[in-house]
N, C-alpha and C positions, 0 to 999 in steps of 0.2 A: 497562018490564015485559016488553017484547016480546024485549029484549036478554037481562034476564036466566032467561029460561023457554028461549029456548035456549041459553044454557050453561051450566044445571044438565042439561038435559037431554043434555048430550054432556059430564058430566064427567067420561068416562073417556079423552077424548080429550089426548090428551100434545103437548107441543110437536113431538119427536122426532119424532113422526107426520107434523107438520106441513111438517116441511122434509125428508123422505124424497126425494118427486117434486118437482121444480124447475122441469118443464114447468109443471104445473099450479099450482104457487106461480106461476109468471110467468102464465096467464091468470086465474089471480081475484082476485089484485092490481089487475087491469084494471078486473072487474068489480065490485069492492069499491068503488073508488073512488070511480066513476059512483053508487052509491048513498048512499057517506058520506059524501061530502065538501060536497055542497049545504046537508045538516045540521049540517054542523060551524064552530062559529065561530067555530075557530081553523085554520085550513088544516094549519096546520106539526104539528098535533097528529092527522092525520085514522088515520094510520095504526094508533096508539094504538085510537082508536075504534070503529074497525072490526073491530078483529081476530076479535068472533065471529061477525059475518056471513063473515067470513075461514074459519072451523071449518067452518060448515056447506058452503059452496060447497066446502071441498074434501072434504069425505066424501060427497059426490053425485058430485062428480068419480071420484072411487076408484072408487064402484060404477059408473058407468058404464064406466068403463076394463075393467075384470072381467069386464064382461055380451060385449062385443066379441073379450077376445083371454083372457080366461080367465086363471084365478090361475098356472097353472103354462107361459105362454109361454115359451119358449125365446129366439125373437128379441125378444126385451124390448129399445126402444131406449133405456131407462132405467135399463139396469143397471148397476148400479155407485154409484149414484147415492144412496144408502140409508144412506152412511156420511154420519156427521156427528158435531161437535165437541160433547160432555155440555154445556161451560158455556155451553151456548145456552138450559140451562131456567133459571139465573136470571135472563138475561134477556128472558127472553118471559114471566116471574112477576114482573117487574118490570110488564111493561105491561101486565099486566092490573091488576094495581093501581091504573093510572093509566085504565085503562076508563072504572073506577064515577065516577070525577069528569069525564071529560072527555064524557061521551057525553048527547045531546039538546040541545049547546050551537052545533051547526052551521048557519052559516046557511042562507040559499036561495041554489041555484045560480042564477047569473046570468051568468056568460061561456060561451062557444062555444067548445066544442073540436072542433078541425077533425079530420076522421079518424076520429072515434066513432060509436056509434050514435046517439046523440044529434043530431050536427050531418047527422044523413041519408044518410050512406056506409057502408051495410054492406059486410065485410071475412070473405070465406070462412075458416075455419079447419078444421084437426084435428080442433077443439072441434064439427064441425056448426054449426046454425044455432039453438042451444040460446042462445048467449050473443054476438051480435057482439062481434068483437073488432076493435079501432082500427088497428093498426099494421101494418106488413110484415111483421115476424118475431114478435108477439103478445106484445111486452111494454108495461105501460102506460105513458102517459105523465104523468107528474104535473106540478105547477104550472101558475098561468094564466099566458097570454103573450097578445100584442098581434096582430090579425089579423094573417096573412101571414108573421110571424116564424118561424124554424123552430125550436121546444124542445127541450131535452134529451129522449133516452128516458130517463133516472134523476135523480138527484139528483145522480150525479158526471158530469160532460159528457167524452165519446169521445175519444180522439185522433186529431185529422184528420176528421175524417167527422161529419157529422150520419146522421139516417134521411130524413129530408125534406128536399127543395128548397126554398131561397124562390124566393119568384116572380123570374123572370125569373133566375137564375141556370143556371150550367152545370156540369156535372161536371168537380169539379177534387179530387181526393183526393190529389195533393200540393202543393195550393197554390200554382203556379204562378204562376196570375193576381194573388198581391198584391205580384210582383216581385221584386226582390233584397232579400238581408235588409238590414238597415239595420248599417253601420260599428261595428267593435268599440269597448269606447270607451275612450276615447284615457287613457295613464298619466299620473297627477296626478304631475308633479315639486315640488309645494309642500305638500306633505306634509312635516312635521317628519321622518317616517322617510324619506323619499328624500334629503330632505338628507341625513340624516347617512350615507348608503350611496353619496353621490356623493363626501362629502367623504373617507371610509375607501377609495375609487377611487385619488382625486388622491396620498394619503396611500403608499397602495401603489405607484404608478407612480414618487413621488420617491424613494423607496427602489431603486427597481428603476433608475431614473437614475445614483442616486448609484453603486451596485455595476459598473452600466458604464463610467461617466466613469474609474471609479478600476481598471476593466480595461486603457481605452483607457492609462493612466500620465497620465493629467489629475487630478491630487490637489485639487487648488484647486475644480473643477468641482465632485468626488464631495465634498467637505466641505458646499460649496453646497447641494446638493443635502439633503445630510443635514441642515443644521439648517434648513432651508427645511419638511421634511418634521417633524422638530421643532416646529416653530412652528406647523403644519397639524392637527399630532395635537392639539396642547394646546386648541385653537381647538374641535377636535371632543369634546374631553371637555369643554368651558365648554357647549357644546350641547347635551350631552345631560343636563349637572346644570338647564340651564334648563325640558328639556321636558319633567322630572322623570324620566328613563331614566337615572341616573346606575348605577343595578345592573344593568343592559346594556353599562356600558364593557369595549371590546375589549382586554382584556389582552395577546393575543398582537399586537396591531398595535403598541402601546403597548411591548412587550419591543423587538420589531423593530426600531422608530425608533431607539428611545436605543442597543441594541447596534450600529445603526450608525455610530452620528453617533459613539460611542465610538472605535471602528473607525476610523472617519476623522480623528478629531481625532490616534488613534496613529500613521496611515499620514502625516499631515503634520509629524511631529513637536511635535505641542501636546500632550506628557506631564501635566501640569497639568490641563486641561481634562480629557483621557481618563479620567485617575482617576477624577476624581469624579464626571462620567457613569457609571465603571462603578461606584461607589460607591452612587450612584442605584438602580440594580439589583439588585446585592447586597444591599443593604439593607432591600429591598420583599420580605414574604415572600408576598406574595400569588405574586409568578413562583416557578417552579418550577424546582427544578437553576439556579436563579442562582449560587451555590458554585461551581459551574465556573470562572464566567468571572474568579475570584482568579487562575486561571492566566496570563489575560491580564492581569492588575495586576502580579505578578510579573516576567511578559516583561517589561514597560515598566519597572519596577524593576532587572532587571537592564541593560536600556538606558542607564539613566542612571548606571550604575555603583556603585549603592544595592543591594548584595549580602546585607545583612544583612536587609531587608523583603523582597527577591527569594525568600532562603528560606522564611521566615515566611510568605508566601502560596504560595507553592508545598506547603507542608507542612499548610495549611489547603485547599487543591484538594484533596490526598491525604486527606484524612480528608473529606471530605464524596462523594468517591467510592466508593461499594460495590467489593468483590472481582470482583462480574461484570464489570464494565468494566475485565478488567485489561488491557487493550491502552493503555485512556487513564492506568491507573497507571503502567506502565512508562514513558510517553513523560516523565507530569512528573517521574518517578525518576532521569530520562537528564538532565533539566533541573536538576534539584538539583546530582547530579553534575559538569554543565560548570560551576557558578554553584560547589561546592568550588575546581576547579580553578584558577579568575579568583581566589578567594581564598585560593590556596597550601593549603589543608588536604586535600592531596593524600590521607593517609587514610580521612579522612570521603568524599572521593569513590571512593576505593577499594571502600567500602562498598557504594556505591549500585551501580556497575558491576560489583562481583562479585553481588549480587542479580538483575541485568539476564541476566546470563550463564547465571544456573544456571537464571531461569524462562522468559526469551524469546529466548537470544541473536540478537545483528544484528553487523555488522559496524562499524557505526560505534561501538558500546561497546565492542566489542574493542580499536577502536584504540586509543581513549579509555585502557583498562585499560591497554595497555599502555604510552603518554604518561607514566601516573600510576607506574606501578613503574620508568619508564626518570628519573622524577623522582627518586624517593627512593634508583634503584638499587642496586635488587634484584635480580640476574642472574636465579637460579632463577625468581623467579616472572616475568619478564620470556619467560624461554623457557616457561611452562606458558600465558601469555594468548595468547605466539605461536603456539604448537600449539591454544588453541582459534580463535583467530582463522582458519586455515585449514582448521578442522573447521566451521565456522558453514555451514548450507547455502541456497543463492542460493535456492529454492524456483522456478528455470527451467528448461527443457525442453532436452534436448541439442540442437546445431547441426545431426545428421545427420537429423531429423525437417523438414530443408529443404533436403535432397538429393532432387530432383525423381526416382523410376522413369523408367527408361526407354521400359518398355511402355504405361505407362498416362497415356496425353493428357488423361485428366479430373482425373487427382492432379498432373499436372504443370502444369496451371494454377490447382488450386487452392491449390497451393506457390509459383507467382510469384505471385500475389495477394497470402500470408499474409507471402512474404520481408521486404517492407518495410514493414508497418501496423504501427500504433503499438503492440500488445503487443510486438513481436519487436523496434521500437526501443526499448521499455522493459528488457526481457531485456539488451540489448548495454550500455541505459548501467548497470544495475545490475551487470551481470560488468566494467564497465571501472573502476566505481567500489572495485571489492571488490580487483581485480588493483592500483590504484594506491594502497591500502591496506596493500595485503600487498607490495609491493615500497620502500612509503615506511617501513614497520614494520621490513622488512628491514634498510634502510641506517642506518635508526635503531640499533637494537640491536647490530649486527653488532660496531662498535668494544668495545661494552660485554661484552658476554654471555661473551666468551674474550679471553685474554690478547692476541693478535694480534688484527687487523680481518679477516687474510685467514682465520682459523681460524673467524672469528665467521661469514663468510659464505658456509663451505664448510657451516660445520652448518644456516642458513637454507637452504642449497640442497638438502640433503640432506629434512630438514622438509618442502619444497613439494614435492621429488618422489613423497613419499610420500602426498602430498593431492593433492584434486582437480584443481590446478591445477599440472599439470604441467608447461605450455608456460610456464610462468612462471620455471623452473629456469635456461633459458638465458637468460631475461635479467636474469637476479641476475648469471648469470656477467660479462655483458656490462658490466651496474654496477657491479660489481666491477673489471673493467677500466677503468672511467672513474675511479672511484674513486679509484685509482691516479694516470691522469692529472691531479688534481686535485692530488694530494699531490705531484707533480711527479717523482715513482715510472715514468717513460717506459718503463724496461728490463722492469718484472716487467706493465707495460700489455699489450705488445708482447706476451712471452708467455702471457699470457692470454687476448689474442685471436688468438696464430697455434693454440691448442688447440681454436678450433672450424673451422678447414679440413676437418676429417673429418666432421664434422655435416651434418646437414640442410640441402639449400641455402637456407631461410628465413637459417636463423642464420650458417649458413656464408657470405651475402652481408653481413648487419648487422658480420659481425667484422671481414672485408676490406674494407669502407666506411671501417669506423674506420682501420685499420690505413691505410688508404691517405689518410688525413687527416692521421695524425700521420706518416708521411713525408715528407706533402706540406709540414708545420711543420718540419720539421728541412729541409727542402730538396733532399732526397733525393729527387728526381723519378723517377729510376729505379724505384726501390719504391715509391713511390708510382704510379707507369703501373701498374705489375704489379702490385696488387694489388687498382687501380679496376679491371684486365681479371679478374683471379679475381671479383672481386665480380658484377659483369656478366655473366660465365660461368655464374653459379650461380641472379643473375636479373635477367633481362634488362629486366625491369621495374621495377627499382629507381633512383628517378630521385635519389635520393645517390650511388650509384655514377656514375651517367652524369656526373653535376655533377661529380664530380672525376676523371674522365676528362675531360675539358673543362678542367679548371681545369691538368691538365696536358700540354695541348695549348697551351692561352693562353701557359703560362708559355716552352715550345717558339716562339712568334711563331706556329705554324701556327694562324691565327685561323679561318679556313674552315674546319678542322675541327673548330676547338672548339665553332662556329654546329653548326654539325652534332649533337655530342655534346648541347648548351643544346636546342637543338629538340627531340630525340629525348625530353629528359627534362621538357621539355611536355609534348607528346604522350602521355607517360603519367601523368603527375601536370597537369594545368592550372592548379592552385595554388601551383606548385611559385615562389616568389616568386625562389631564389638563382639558378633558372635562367636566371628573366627578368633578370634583375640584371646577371647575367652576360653573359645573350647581347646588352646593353645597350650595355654596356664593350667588348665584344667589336666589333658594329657600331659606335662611335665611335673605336676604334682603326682598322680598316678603312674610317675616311672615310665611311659610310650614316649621316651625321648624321641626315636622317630619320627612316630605321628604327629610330636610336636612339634618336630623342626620342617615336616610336610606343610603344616598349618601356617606357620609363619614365613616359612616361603611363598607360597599363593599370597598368602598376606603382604608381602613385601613387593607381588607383582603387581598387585591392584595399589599401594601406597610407598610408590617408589622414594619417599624423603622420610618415611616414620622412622624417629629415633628411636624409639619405642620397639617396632618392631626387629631392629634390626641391634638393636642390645638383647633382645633375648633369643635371636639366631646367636649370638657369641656366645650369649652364654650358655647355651644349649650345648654348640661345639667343645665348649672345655669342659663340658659333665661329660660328654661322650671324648674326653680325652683328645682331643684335635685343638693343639694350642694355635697352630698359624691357621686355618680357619678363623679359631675364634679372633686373632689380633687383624685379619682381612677383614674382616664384619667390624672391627670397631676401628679400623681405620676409615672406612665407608662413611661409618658413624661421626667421625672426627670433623668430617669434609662437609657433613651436614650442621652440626654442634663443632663448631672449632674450639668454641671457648668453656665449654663442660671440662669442670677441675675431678669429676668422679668420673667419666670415661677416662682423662687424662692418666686418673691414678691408677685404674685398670688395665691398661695400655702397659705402663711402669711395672705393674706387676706380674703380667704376662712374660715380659720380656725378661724382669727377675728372676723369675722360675726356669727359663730358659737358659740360662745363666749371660746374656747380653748383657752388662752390668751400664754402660758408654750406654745404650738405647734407655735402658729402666732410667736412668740417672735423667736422661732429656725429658722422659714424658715426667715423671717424678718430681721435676724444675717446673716445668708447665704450668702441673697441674694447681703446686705451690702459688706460682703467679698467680692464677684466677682464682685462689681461694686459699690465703695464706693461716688457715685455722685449722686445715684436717691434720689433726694430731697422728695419724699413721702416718699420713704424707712427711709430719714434719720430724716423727724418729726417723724414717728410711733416709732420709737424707741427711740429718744428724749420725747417722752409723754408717754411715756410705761414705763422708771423708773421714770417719775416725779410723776408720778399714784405709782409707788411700793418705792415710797419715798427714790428715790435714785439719790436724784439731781445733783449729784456730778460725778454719770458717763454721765450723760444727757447734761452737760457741752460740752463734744466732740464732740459730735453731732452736736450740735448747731454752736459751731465753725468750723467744716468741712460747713457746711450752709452758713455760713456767708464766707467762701472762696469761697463756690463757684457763692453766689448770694450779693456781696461785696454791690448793691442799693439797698437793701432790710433791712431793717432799725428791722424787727420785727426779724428776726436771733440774732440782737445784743442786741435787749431787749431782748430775751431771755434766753440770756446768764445771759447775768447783773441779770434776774431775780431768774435764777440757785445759784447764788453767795447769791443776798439775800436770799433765803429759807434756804440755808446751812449755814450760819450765818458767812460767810464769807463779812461782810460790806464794808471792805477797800477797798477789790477788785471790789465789787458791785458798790462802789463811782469811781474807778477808771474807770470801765467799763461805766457806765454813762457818764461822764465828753467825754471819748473818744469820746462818741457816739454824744455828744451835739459838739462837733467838727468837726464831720463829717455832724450831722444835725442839725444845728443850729435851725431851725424853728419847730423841734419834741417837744408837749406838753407834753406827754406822758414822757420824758427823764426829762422836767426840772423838771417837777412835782417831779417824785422820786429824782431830786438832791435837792432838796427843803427842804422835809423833811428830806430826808438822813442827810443833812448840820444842819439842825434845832438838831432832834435828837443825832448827833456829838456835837455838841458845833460847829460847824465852823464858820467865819467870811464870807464863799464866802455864804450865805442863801440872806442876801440880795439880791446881785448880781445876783443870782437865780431869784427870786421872783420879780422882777423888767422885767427881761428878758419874766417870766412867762407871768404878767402882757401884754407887748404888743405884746404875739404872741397870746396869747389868744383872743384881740382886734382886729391883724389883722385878727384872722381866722374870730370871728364873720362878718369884712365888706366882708371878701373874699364872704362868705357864702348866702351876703344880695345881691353880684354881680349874683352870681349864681342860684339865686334862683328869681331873677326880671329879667336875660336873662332867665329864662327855662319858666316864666309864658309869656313872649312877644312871646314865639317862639312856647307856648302851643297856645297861640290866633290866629297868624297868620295862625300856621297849621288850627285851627278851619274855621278861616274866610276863606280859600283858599278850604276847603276842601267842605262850603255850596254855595263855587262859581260853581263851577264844576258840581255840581246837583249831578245826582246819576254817575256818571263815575267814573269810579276807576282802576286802574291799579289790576293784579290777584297778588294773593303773592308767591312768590318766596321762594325756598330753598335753601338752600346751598348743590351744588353735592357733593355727598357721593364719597370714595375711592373705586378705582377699585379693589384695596385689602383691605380684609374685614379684619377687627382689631380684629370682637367681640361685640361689644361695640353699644352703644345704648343711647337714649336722656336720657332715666330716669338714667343708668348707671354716664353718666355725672354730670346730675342736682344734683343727692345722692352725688356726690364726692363730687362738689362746696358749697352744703352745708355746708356736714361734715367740710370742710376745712374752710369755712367762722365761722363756730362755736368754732372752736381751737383759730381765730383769735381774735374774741371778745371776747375771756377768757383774752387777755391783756387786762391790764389795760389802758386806753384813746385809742384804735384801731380807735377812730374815727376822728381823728387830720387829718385833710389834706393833710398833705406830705404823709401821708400813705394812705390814702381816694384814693388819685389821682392814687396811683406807684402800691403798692405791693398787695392791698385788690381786686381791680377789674384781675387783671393777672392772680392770684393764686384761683380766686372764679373759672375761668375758666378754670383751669388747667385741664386736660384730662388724665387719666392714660393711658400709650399705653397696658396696659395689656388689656383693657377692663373694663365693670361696676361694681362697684365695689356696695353693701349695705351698707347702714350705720351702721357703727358699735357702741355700747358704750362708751360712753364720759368718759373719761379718767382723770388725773391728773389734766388735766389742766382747768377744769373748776372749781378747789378751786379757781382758782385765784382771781374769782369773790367773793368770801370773802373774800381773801388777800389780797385786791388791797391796804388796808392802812397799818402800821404796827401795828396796835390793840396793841397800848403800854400797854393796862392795863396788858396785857398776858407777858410782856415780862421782866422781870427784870432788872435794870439799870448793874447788873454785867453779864449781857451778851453782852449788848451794847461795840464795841469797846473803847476803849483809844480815 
């Protein structure tokens, strides 16, 4: 009753009112509580219950505030404070509704609140000594706590701070004392989602493997790699249909893989495979712009030489491309085009390259265009692609934008910086690609376009002059000159490069280069000095000129100077391979076998497959006495030239001189195979079974001999003599007989029909032996002519030469080759030997018809391989005690019938 008599009697009092001053809501919250709450018995509801002792404490409050500082204060320290939010009256009319039920149900107080009036500590306030108040700053404390414990001042607890101590505690307002914070914690990798983001890692890295491997040109590796990665992906989509995440699968990992493993399957040539990965793809419409990659089905179609599906997907790339990307339409247009060409329908590609021209032209469609009309040609339009072909423009920066100022040190180093990075090497090889276009275009058409070739490449020259590429004019001319030498045209060559003497010394050195080349071919040394010295004149740094200034020095013997010229055009060229070549030949003529064999090793580092080179490293080694050197070098050599019958023979004779007989006899065979005519070749091997007593394959030989040297008289004794050793007589007689028909004046033939006839029984011995008789007579008067002309012509020389007194003419040599062989006087004199020694194993070798023809020819015979040692005498020096037939040895029942 007592509740509600006063709040009928303040029912003009408003919530609004209530929460104005905040001060005074925070002290009779205080004091509210200390009285309702002993009576209430529900705690958590006290607030409810109180609120009209709540009314009245604060409308005493107000007046007393008023009675002190008066309604119209100035220094109000609560102003401002008066504003507050409307929807706070329905809820403070909410609890007064809940008043009338909750009020008279509280129990008795019975706990100790420390800090109140109650527990015996009063606390000075603002407020006077009208109402103690508990706390430090005057707000109350609600709920019970346990002695000693320090409570909240609200229902929401402070951050960092209490108001109270507990006992025995210290001021710590950042918490210090309860030490370091405790360890972040640590990431669950067994997580279904961490797997699958470990396994989309490894997935990415193999990928990223594979794209290196097949950087590094390791194809086998990046393939690995790609279906490795393959295999990984699949593994992670079975993963994630299990953890029921399958509408989370990684589509763009899943494109990645297969377009690589695609990719690699192409790069290793497993067309098959490639397909249908990219088939895979294509046909997923989930990926996006998949339709592209037909272009790379295409490619691989036209790989395999399948032109008719080539186009068919190329012309399905082009239609699933929009008109914005026309850069990537032009490219598969230019693909169509080369894929016409491969299949002869040279118009249909016409098509596509005249589209190319009129919307993006480049230079490689030009060419193309013109390829195709120089196909079907068409003059006219052959000369209209040519004139856009040098209308197309490079889209690079002129050359003088890297002509350094001279005033300014900061642009002259920002110009040697920019001279040689990769844009300005990109710039050079695009203009050298476009100039070897338009000069290969040139020679192309030039025969076609006018009636004449030279008419054809007077109007291509006149065309470039008038295009950008002006410098390009003299070297049509220059082409044109070659051109000529090709046709074998030497006289209108000649004048077309003595027409650039007036020119520029660039070109005015290129013409006199030539020019001094092809006199140097005709032998013309004279014009040829003179016009290696104009050329040099014009630039001294041209290390073709110097090379054949050199090269007609070499041919002069003056070999020190032609070192001189070789060096010089090192020194400006380093690359310059003819110099080294030369200045090689040079020092091996000049006896510097060293230096020689220095030069052609750098040589052989920079042109690791020249046979050339690496035949005169061998042979250098066997002049400096190093035979297994030299046969290492020409096994090298072998492996490059397999089928070279004059290495082969080399090899043979190496291994001869060594005494290898089983090795010389293999290369020896070889060489024969590939060249069954080298008459050295084919005695060593004719003396090689007559030595392993195999006279009967030695037969063959000798007759390939005698085809090919049909005057040479000791081929056919040879044979004949094959026949006797193998106890084939009849043939041996027959063979003779032939041979005395062909040479009737041969001693050496009648003599063995003589006996031959004797030991037969036959009647023709006479006839024989009569014949014998007077060529034997004639040979002695031949011999007695030859030998009283050589002693009259020994006198005169004597008498003329003590006419003269001491004068004498110097002696003379005979010029050595400008290309060196190898080879060398003693090389020679060992062969002519050796081979004069084979000779006089026949029996009578010194009969005249053969004295005169085949013994002085063959003494001088020259191996083109080079010098050869002398090697051991062979079969054929029994002969020299078989010259008779030693009948004691031989029994009458071997003798023929």
């Amino acid at each position: 009753m007592h509740t509600q008599s006063l709040f009928s009697g303040y029912a003009t009092v408003t919530v609004s009112n209530l929460f104005k001053d905040k001060t005074l809501l925070t002290h009779m919250s205080f004091q509210l509580c200390m009285i309702c709450i002993p009576s209430s018995t529900h705690k958590r509801r006290y607030f409810e219950e109180c609120l009209p002792c709540f009314v009245v404490l604060y409308l005493d409050l107000v007046s007393s505030t008023q009675e002190h500082h008066g309604p119209g204060t100035e220094n109000d320290l609560y102003t401002g404070y008066n504003d507050y939010n409307p929807t706070f009256d329905s809820e403070v009319n909410k609890n007064f509704n809940s008043i009338k039920t909750s009020y008279g149900r509280r129990p008795p107080m019975t706990a100790k609140y420390p800090g109140t009036a109650i527990g015996g500590r009063p606390i000075g306030t603002a407020y006077g000594s009208r109402m103690p108040i508990g706390t430090a700053i005057g707000r109350p404390m609600t709920g019970a706590v346990q002695d000693g414990a320090a409570r909240p001042m609200t229902a929401v607890r402070a951050a960092g701070y209490s108001s109270t101590l507990a006992k025995g505690s210290s001021f710590d307002p950042l918490g210090q004392s309860k030490g370091p914070a405790p360890p972040l914690e640590t990431k669950n990798d067994d997580t279904p989602e961490e797997k699958i983001k470990i396994m989309e890692k490894k997935v990415n890295d193999l990928i990223e493997e594979s794209c290196l491997a097949h950087a590094r040109g390791d194809l086998q590796q990046s393939l690995e790699k790609a279906k490795e990665a393959g295999r990984k992906e699949r593994a992670l989509v079975r993963q994630r249909e299990q953890t029921g995440t399958a509408d989370h699968i990684n589509l763009d990992l899943t494109y990645s893989v297969l377009f690589n493993l695609a990719n690699q399957y192409a790069n290793n040539d497993m067309y098959t495979e490639a397909l249908n990965t990219y088939q895979v793809i294509v046909k997923n419409k989930m990926f996006n712009n998949a339709g592209r990659l037909k272009v790379n089905m295409a490619n691989i179609y036209f790989k395999q030489k399948n032109y008719t599906k080539a186009i068919k997907f190329y012309r399905m790339a082009l239609d699933q491309i929009s008109n914005a990307h026309n850069a990537m339409r032009i490219k598969i247009m230019q693909n169509i085009g080369v894929v016409f060409i491969h299949m002869g329908q040279y118009s249909d590609a016409i098509t596509s390259f005249e589209y190319i021209m009129s919307e993006s032209p480049n230079i490689k469609t030009g060419f193309n265009l013109i390829l195709c009309y120089y196909a079907i040609g068409d003059r006219e339009r052959m000369k209209k692609a040519f004139q856009k072909l040098i209308s197309v423009p490079l889209g690079i920066d002129d050359e003088d934008k890297y002509i350094p100022p001279n005033d300014d040190p900061h642009a002259n180093m920002v110009i040697e910086a920019i001279k040689n990075d990769k844009l300005h090497q990109m710039e050079r090889e695009r203009k050298a690609l476009a100039e070897k276009y338009i000069m290969t275009s040139a020679k192309l058409i030039a025969p076609a376009i006018e009636s004449s070739f030279a008419a054809g490449f007077d109007w291509c020259v006149d065309m470039v002059k008038g295009s950008q590429y002006v410098e390009l004019a003299n070297d049509l001319e220059i082409n044109k000159a070659i051109t000529y030498l090709r046709q074998r045209d030497f006289k209108q060559a000649v004048e077309t490069l003595k027409m650039f003497e007036k020119k520029d010394s660039r070109v005015k050195s290129a013409a006199a280069t030539n020019l001094s080349f092809l006199y140097f071919l005709e032998k013309d040394y004279d014009q040829a000095d003179r016009y290696a010295e104009l050329a040099m004149s014009a630039d001294r740094y041209n290390p073709a000129a110097l090379i054949n200034k050199g090269n007609t020095e070499f041919v002069k013997e003056d070999y020190e100077k032609a070192a001189e010229f070789y060096k010089e055009a090192l020194r400006n060229d380093s690359s310059c391979t003819e110099g080294l070549y030369n200045l090689g030949l040079t020092y091996k003529r000049l006896g510097r076998l060293e230096e020689a064999l220095d030069c052609f090793h750098k040589l052989h580092a920079i042109l690791r497959n020249s046979a050339e080179v690496m035949y005169q490293l061998a042979s250098l080694y066997e002049m400096l006495e190093d035979p297994h050197q030299a046969i290492e070098w020409l096994m090298q050599l072998t492996s490059v030239t397999p089928t070279d019958a004059q290495v082969l023979a080399k090899l043979g004779d190496l291994y001869d001189n060594e005494g290898d007989k089983s090795q010389a006899f293999q290369y020896y065979y070889e060489s024969y195979r590939y060249f069954p005519s080298n008459i050295s070749v084919i005695e060593w091997l004719g003396a090689y079974y007559i030595d392993t007593q195999f006279c009967e394959k030695a037969i063959q030989y000798f007759e390939r001999a005698t085809l090919i040297q049909p005057t040479q008289v000791k081929w056919q004794l040879m044979v004949a003599s094959c026949y006797r050793r193998s106890g084939n007589y009849q043939k041996a007689l027959e063979t003779y007989k032939d041979i005395h028909r062909k040479f009737p004046e041969n001693v050496e033939c009648l003599r063995f029909l003589v006996r031959l006839c004797t030991d037969m029984g036959l009647k023709e011995v006479q006839d024989y032996a009569t014949k014998l008789k007077k060529v034997e007579k004639m040979k002695e008067i031949r011999e007695q002519r030859v030998r009283s002309g050589r002693e009259s012509s020994a006198r005169s020389r004597r008498e003329g030469s003590a006419g003269s007194g001491s004068s004498s003419s110097p002696n003379t040599t005979p010029p050595l080759r400008a290309s060196d062989s190898g080879q060398s006087n003693h090389g020679t004199s060992a062969k002519g030997e050796r081979l004069s020694v084979k000779l006089k194993t026949l029996p009578g070798s010194n009969e005249p018809y053969e004295a005169s023809t085949q013994q002085e020819i063959d003494a001088s015979y020259v191996d083109p391989l080079g010098p050869q040692i002398q090697r051991p005498k062979t079969a054929a020096r029994k002969r020299n005690e078989e010259d008779e037939f030693a009948d004691e040895e031989l029994g009458d029942d071997l003798l023929p019938e």
